[in-house]
C-alpha positions as CSV (number, residue, x, y, z in Angstrom):
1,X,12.2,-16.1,5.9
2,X,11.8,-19.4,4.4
3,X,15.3,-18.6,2.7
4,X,14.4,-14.9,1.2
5,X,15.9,-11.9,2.7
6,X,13.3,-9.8,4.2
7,X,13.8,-6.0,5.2
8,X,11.8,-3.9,7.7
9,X,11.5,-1.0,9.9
10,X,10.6,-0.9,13.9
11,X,9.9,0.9,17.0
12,X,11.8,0.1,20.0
13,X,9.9,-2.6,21.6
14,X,11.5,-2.6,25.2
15,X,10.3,0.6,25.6
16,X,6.8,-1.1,25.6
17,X,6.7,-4.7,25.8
18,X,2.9,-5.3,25.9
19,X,2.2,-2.3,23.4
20,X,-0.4,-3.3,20.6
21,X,1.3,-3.8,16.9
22,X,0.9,-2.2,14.3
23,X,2.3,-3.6,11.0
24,X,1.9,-0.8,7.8
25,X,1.9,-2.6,4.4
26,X,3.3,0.5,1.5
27,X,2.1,0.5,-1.7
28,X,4.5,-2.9,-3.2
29,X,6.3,-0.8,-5.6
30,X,7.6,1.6,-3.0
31,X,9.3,0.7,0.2
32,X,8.8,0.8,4.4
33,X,10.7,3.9,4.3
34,X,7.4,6.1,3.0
35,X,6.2,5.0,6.9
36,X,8.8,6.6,8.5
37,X,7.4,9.3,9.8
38,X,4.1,7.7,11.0
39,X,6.7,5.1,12.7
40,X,8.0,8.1,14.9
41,X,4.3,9.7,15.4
42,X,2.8,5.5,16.6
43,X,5.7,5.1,18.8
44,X,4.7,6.7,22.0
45,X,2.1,4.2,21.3
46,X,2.3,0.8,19.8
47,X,5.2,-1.0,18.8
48,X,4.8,-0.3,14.9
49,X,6.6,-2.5,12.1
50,X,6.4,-1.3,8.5
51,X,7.7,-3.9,5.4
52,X,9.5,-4.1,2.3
53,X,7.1,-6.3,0.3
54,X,8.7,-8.9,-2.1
55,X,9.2,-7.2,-5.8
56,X,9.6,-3.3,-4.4
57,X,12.0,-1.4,-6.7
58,X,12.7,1.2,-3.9
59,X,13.2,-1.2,-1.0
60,X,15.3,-4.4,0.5
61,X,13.1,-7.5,0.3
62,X,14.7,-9.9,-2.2
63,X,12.2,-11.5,-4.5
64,X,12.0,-15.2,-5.2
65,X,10.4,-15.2,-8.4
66,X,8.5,-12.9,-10.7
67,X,5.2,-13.5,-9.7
68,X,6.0,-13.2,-5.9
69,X,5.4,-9.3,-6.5
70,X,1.7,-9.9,-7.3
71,X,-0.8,-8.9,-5.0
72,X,-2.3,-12.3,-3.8
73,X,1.5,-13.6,-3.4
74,X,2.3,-10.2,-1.5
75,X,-0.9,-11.3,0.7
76,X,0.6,-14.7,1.6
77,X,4.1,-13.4,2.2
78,X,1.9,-11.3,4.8
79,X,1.1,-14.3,7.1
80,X,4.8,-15.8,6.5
81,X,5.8,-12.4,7.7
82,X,3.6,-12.4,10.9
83,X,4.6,-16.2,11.5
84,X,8.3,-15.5,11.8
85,X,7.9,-12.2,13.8
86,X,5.3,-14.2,16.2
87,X,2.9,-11.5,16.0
88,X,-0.4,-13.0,17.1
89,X,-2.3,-9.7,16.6
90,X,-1.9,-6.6,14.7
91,X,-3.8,-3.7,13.3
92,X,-2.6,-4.1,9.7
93,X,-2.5,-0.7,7.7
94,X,-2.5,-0.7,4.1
95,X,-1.9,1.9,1.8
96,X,-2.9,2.3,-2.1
97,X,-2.2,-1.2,-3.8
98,X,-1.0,-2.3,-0.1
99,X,-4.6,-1.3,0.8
100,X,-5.8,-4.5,-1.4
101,X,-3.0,-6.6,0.0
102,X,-4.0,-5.7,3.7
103,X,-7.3,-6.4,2.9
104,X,-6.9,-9.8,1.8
105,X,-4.6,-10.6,4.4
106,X,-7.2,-9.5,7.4
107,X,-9.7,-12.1,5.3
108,X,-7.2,-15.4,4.9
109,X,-6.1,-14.4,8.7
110,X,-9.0,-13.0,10.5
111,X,-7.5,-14.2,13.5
112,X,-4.8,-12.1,13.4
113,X,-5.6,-8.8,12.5
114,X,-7.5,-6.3,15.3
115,X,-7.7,-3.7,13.1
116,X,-7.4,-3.1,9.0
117,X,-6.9,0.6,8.3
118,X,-7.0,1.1,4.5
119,X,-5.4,4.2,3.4
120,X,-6.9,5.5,-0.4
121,X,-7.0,1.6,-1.0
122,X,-6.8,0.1,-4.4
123,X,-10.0,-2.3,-4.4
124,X,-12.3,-2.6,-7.3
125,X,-14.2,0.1,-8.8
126,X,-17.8,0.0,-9.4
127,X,-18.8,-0.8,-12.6
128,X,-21.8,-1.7,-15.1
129,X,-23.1,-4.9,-16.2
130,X,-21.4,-3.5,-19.6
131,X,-18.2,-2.4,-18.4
132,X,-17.5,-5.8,-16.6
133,X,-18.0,-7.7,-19.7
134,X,-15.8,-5.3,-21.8
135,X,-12.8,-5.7,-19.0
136,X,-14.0,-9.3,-19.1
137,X,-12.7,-9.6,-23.1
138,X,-11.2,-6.9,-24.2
139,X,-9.6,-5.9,-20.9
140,X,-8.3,-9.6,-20.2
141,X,-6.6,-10.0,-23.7
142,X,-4.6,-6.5,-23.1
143,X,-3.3,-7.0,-20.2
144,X,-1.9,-10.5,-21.5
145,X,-0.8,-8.1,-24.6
146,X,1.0,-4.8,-22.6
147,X,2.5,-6.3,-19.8
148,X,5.2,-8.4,-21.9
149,X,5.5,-5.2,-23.8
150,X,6.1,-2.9,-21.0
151,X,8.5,-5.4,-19.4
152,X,10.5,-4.9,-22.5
153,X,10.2,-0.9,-23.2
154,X,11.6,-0.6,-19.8
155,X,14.6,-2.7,-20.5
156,X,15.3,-0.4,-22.9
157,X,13.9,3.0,-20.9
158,X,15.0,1.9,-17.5
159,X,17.6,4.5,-17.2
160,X,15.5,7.4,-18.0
161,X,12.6,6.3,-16.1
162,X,14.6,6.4,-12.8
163,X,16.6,9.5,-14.2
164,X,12.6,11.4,-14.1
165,X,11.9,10.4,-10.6
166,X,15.0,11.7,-9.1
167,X,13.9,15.2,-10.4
168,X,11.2,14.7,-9.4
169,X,12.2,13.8,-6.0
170,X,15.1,17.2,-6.3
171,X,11.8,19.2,-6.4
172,X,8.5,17.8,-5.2
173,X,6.5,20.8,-5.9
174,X,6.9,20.6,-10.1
175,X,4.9,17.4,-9.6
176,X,1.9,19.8,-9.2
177,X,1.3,21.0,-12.9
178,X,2.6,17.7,-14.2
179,X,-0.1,14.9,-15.3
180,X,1.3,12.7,-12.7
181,X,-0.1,14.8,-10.1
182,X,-2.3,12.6,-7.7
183,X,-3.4,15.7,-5.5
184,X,-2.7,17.1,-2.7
185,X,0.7,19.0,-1.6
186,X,3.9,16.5,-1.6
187,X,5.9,19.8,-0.4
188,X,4.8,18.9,3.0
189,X,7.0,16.0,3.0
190,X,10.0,16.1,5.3
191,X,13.0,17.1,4.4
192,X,14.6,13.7,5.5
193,X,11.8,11.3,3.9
194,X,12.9,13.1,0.1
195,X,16.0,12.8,1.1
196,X,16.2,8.9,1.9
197,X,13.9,8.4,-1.2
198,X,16.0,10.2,-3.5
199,X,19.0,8.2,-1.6
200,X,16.8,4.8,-2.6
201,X,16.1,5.5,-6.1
202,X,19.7,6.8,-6.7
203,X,20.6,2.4,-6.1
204,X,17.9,0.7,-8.0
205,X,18.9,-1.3,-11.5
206,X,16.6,-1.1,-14.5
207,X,16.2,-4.4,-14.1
208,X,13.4,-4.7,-11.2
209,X,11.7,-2.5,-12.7
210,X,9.9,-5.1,-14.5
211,X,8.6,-5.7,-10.6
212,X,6.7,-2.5,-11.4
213,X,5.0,-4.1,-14.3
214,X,3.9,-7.4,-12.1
215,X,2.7,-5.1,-9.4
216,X,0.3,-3.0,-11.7
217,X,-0.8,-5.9,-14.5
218,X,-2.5,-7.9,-10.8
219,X,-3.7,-4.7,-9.1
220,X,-5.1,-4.2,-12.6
221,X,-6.7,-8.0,-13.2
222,X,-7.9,-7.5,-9.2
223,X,-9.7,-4.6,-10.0
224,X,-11.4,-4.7,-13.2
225,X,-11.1,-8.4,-14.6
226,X,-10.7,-10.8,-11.8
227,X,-12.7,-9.1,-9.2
228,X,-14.4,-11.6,-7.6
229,X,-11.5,-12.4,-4.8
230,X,-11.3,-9.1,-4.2
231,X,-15.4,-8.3,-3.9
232,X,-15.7,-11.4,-1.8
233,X,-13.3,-10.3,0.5
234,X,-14.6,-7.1,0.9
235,X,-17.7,-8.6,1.7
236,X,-16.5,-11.3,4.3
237,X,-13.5,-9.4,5.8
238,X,-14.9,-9.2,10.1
239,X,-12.2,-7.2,11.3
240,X,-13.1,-3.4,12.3
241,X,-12.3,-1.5,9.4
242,X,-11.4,2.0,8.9
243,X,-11.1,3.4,5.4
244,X,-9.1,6.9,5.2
245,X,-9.0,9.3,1.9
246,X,-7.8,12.0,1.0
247,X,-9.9,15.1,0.6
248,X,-7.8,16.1,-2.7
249,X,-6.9,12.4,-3.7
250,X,-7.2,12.0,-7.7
251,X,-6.7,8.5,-7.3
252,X,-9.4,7.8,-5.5
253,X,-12.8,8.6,-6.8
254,X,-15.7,9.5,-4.7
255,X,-18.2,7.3,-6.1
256,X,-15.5,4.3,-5.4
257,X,-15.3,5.2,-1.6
258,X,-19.2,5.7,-1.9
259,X,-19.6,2.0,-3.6
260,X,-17.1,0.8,-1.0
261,X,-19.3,2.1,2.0
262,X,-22.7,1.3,0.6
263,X,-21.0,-2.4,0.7
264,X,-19.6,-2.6,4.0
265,X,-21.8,0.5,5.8
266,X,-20.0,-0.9,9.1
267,X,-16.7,0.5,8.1
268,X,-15.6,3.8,9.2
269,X,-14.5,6.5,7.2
270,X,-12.6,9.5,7.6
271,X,-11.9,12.3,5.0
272,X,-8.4,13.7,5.3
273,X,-9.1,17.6,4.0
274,X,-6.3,19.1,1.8
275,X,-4.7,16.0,1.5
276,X,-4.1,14.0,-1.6
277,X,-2.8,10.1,-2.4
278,X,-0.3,10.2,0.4
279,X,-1.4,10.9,3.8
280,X,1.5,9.0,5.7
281,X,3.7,11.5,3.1
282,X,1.3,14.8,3.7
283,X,0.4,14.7,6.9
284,X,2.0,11.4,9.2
285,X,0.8,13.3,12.7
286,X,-2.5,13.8,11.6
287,X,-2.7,10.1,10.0
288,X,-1.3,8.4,13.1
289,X,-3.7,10.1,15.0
290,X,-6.2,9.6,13.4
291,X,-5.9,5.5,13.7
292,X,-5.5,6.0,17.3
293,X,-8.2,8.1,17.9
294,X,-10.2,5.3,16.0
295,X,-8.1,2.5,17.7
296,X,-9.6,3.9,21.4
297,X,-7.5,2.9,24.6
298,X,-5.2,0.0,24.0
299,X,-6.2,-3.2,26.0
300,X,-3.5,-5.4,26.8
301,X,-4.0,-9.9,26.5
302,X,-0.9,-11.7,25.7
């Protein structure tokens, strides 16, 4: 696409040619993989794609330049993504920092997108008139300050860093007690998903790591310095929305999804109980569902 190599995952079409399309956007530092089993639970279904999105360490999308793994740059590659696949419409799902890319996406494409489905989205926090000027100075000035720093700490860290998340991945219960723990139980993962993760982390170089760094430094800016895109998005975004969290999620705080609702009061929301930051990890049947459930009968108009 447009001369960079772009990787994703889909459902047998032929099965169903007319079938509505569902295109799931992971978190950009992880890859389409994590959608694997929601793939197998949408395709009775829809015809489901899921993405590597530019600057992933985990997945297959080549990355043209360092700032191509930012969130408004992810956003673009979004509708360049859609162009080359032809896909006129799609219900776009969108999970943690993909939640914020989805989102703008369904606002620069409104045309395209049936559906958005944001799943424990990253989007901007609520804050006071004080907080917002001290992320406006101080919060500004050290991101510009740690994110050349972290670039270089994990140049030298790399190895290690990628050494934890393997054990990590060898036993996904001892990320319960650890402070990394984003709720819920990632024991109910299958089998096959740690596997292929553990199988994708075991090939990645030190060196995109500093993708990482990208990723989190915009998500960052998007949510607490440069919010305006982001709040005016939220506030002009006309697709049906439907916002899913998870009843144990320590990502996502309640007075956030409370904020977020309160804006848009027209977009759905469901509560996923026992279920932390990962509900296409945790629970892919009940997710899928779910969407579907929310989707209603497909109507076919090609």
């Amino acid at each position: 696409m447009r001369g960079t190599k772009v990787h994703y995952l889909v459902t047998d079409q032929t099965r169903m040619p007319d079938a509505p399309v569902h295109l799931l956007v992971p978190n950009p530092t992880a890859s389409a993989s994590n959608w694997l089993d929601v793939l197998a639970e949408l395709r009775p279904h829809a015809h489901a794609i899921a993405v590597d999105l530019p600057g992933t360490f985990a997945g297959h999308t080549a990355l043209p330049n360092r700032r191509a793994a930012s969130i408004e740059p992810n956003a673009l590659f979004l509708r360049d993504f859609t162009d080359a696949l032809e896909l006129d419409r799609v219900t776009v799902h969108g999970w943690s920092a993909g939640g914020m890319i989805a989102l703008l996406f369904a606002d620069q494409a409104p045309e395209r997108v049936d559906g958005l489905v944001l799943v424990v989205p990253a989007l901007p926090p609520p804050l006071s008139d004080r907080e917002a000027r001290i992320w406006q100075t101080l919060g500004r000035a050290g991101l510009a300050l740690v994110a050349p720093i972290a670039r270089v700490l994990l140049r030298v860290s790399g190895r290690r860093v990628l050494a934890w998340n393997l054990r990590q991945l060898a036993d996904p219960a001892s990320i319960a007690g650890s402070k990394w723990n984003a709720g819920g139980d990632l024991t109910k993962m299958s089998p096959e998903i740690v596997g292929l993760m553990r199988e994708e982390m075991s090939t990645v170089e030190p060196t995109r790591l500093g993708s990482a760094v990208t990723v989190y430094a915009s998500l960052t800016s998007l949510m607490l310095v440069r919010r305006r895109p982001v709040l005016d998005a939220m506030r002009r975004v006309t697709s049906p929305t439907l916002l899913v969290c998870g009843e144990d999620d320590r990502m996502t705080p309640r007075v956030s999804i409370d904020d977020w609702t309160a804006q848009r009061p027209d977009w759905n929301l469901v509560v996923l109980h026992r279920v932390g930051h990962a509900p296409p990890l945790e629970v892919p049947a009940d997710y899928a569902r779910t969407v579907l459930d929310w989707c209603g009968p497909p109507t076919v108009d090609r």
